[in-house]
N, C-alpha and C positions, 0 to 999 in steps of 0.2 A: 653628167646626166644621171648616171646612178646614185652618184650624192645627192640629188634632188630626189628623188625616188626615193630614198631611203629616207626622207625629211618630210615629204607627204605622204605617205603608203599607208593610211590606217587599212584596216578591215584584217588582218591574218596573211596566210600565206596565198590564198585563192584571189583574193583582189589583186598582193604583190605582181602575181602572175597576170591576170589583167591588165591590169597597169601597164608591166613591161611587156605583153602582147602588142596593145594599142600604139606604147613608144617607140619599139624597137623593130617590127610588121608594119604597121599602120601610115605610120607619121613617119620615119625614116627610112624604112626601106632596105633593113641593115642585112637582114634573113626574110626566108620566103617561110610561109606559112608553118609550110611542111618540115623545112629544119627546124622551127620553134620549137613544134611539138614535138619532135625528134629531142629535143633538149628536155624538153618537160619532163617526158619517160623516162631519161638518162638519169637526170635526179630525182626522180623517185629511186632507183635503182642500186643506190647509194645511201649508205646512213648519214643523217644531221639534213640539217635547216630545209626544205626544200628551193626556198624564193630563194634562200642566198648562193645556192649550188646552181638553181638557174643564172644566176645575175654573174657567177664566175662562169659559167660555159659560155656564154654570150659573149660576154669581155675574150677570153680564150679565142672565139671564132673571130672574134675582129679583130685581135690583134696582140695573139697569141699570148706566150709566157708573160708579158707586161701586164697585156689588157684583163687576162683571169686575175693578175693579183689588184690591179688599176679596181675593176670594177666590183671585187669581193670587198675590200675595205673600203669604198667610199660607199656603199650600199649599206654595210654596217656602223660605222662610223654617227653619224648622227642619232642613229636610236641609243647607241651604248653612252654618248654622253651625256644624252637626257634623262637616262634610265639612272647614271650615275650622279645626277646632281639630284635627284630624286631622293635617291636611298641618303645622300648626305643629309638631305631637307628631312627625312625616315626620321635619321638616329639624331638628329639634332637640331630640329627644329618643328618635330614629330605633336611634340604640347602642346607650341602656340599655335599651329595651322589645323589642329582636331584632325589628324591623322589620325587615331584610332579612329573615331567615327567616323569617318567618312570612306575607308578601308574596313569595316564590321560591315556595312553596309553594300560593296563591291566582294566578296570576297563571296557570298551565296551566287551573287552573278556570273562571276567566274567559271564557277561548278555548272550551272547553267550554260554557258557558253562551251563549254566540255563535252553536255550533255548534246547540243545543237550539232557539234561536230560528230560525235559519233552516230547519231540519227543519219546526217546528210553522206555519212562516210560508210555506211556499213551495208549496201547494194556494188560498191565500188571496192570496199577491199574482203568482204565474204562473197566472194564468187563463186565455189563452189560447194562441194559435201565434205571435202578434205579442208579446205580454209575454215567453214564452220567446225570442222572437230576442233582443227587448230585452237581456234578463239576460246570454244569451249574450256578446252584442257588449259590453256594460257590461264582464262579468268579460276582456275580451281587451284591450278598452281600459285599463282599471286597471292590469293587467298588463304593457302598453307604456307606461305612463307617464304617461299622458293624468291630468288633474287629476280628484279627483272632483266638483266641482263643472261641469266643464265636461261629463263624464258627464251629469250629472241633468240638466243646460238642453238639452244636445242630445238625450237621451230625452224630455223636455216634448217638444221642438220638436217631432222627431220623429211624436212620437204624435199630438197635433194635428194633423200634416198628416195621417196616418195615419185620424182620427178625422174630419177634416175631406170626405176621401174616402168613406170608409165611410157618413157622416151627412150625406151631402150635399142629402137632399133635406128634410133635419131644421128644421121651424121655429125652433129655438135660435138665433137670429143677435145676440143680445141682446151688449151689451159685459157684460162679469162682472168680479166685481170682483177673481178672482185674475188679471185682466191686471198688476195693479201689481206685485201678487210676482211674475212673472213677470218684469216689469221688474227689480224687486230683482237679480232672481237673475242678468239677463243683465250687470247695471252691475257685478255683483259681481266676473262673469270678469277686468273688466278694472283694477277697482281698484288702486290702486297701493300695495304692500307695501312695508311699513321692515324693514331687517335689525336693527337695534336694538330689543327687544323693549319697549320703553317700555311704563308703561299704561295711553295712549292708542293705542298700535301692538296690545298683547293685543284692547282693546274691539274696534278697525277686527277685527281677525280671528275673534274670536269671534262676531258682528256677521252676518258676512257667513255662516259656516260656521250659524248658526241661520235664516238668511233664506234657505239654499236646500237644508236638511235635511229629507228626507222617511222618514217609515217611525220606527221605533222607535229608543229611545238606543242600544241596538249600533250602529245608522249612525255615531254621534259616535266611535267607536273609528277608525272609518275615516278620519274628517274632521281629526280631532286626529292623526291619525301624520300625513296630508300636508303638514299645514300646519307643525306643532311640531317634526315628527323628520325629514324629507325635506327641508322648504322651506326652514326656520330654523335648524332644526338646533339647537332651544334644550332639547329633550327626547329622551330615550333611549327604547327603544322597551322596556325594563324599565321605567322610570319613566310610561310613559302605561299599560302593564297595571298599576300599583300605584296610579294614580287610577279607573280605569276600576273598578277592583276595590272599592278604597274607594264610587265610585261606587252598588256594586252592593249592600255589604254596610249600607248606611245606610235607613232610611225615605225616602218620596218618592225626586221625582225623578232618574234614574241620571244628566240633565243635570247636577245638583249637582256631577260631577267635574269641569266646568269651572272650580269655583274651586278646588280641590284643582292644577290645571293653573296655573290663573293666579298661586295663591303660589310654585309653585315656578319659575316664568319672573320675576314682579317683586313678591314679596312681597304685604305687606296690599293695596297699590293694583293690582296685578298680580290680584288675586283677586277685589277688587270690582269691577273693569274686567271680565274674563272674567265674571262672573255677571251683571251687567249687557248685556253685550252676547250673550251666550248666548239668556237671555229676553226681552230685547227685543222680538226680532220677532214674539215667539208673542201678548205685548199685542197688539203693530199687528194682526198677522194675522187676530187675532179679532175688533178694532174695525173692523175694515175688514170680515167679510165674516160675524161676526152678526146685522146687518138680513137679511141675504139665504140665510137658513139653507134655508130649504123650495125658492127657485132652484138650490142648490150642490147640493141633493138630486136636484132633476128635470131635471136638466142629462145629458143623456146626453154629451154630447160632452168635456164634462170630464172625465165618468167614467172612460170610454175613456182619453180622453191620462192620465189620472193612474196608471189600472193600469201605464203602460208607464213611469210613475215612481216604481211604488210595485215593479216589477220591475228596475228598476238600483238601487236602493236593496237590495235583498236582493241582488243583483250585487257591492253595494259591501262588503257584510257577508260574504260570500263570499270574497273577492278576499283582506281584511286577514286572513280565518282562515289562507288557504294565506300568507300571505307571514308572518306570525309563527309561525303550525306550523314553518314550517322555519327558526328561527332557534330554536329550542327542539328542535328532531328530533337533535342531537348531544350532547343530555342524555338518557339512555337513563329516567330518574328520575323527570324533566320529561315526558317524551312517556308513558310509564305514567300519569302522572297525568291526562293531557290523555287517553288513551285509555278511561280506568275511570271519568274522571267521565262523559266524552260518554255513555257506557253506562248507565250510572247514568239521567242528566236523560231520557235520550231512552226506556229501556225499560221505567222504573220510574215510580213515584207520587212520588217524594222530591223533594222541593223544591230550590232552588236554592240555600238561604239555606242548608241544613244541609249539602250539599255542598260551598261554600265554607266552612262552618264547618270541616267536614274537612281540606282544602286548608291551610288556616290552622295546625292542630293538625299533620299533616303534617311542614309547612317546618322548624319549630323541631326534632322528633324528626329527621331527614335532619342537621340542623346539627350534633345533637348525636353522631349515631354518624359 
């Protein structure tokens, strides 16, 4: 069932979640309403993929230890093989199918579709006057250069204390069990990075970047330019919007463009590495804190600190839109197109899937005149 799911699922992580409302509520009858959305919360709650963190708690509630890992990889599975024969089609057979054109012309739309989700996202994760400072500070510090990962751990921190303050006379004193990702994410600041993109050196980074990912796959756009095109310098920042993009136009999960990412840094092992380490954490994540789904609910104090993570994460998503807007702003072609799709997603009913259809049909007509 979730292989099927994962095979038709366009639209992002908001329909995924549809989708598996309508099949898993609706039509079979598996959870009642109220545990769904009990689920929903839970992964948000957690860093990495949202849909795919749902589709492993689900699997988990019906049937446990098997059914979380049964229903995380058939849910994944289909979008990474298609994303995978994709980047092969990419790097080699990129000339004859007019892959750059038709990827020049997806790749303003992308930015666009970034831009749609931060609009639709940002009543939902700036909730309050502290979340808004958060965001604020987040986008000045991306901007000066500050890591995004070290971003989101000092926004956890942050909030926490923040939360700690405000909740202070709150009986919640319980250890929880996102203390350990929490850990994750602090070991991760100081892990030590290869310049040689081995694919063991892809896993360790892909790894780390899903251990302390919060918020939806536009975040990954963010995370993959610091690490791939900034850090390593092993990806162009053309080349991350033509995964990112692939990412988008496939079923399932948008994280699938990390194996799209990982062939073109170290080929087939380059790409099983990145997808493996990508989804990794989102197993742990869930093994680790679905016994404790109805605590991560009634936890006010986590609630708190995480708004002020789920507010630099749309900081983070913010931040990579101006800094690639303006490496596309001296294509007069390119920015029309970034400017009519944003218009398009943000003021109309049309979907995202048929605006990058557009974008696509575009690039090649531009090559051609």
């Amino acid at each position: 069932m979730f292989g099927r799911l994962g095979l038709t699922a366009f639209g992002g992580p908001a329909a995924h979640i549809a989708a598996m409302e309508d099949e898993i509520v609706t039509r079979r009858q598996w959870i009642s309403r109220d545990d769904f959305a009990d689920l929903v919360g839970a992964s948000n709650l957690i860093p990495g993929p949202n849909s795919t963190e749902l589709a492993i708690h689900i699997g988990y509630r019906r049937a446990g230890w098997p059914g979380l890992i049964a229903a995380g990889v058939s849910f994944i599975v289909p979008a990474v093989v298609l994303v995978w024969a994709l980047a092969i089609a990419y790097v080699h057979g990129g000339s004859r199918m007019n892959a750059p054109a038709i990827l020049a012309g997806l790749q303003p739309v992308v930015l666009a579709v970034v831009v749609q989700a931060l609009w639709r996202l940002r009543a939902s994760l700036v909730r309050s006057r502290w979340a808004a400072l958060v965001a604020a500070a987040s986008v000045v510090a991306v901007l000066a250069g500050v890591s995004e990962i070290t971003v989101l751990v000092l926004a956890l921190l942050a909030s926490l204390v923040m939360a700690r303050v405000t909740l202070r006379h709150d009986a919640d004193t319980n250890h929880h069990p996102l203390a350990a990702l929490g850990a994750v994410a602090v070991t991760s600041m100081s892990a030590p990075t290869s310049v040689a993109m081995s694919a063991p050196a892809v896993f360790l980074s892909f790894a780390k970047i899903g251990s302390v990912l919060f918020g939806s796959g536009y975040v990954l756009l963010t995370f993959l330019r610091g690490e791939f095109v900034l850090r390593h310098a092993v990806l162009t920042d053309a080349q991350l919007l033509d995964a990112i993009a692939v990412g988008q136009v496939t079923p399932g999960p948008v994280f699938a463009a990390a194996t799209f990412v990982g062939y073109l840094i170290a080929g087939h092992a380059g790409a099983a590495a990145a997808t493996a380490g990508i989804f990794l954490p989102a197993f742990v994540g869930v093994a680790l804190t679905a016994p404790y789904v109805a605590r991560l609910r009634d936890s006010r104090r986590w609630s708190l600190a995480l708004d002020g993570v789920n507010a630099a994460s749309l900081a983070l998503m913010a931040s990579v839109v101006l800094v690639m807007a303006r490496h596309i702003a001296p294509d007069p072609v390119a920015l029309a197109i970034l400017s009519g799709a944003t218009a398009v997603l943000v003021f109309t009913r049309i979907g995202s899937g048929w605006v990058l259809l557009a974008g696509a049909c575009v690039g090649p007509l531009r090559a051609l005149l």
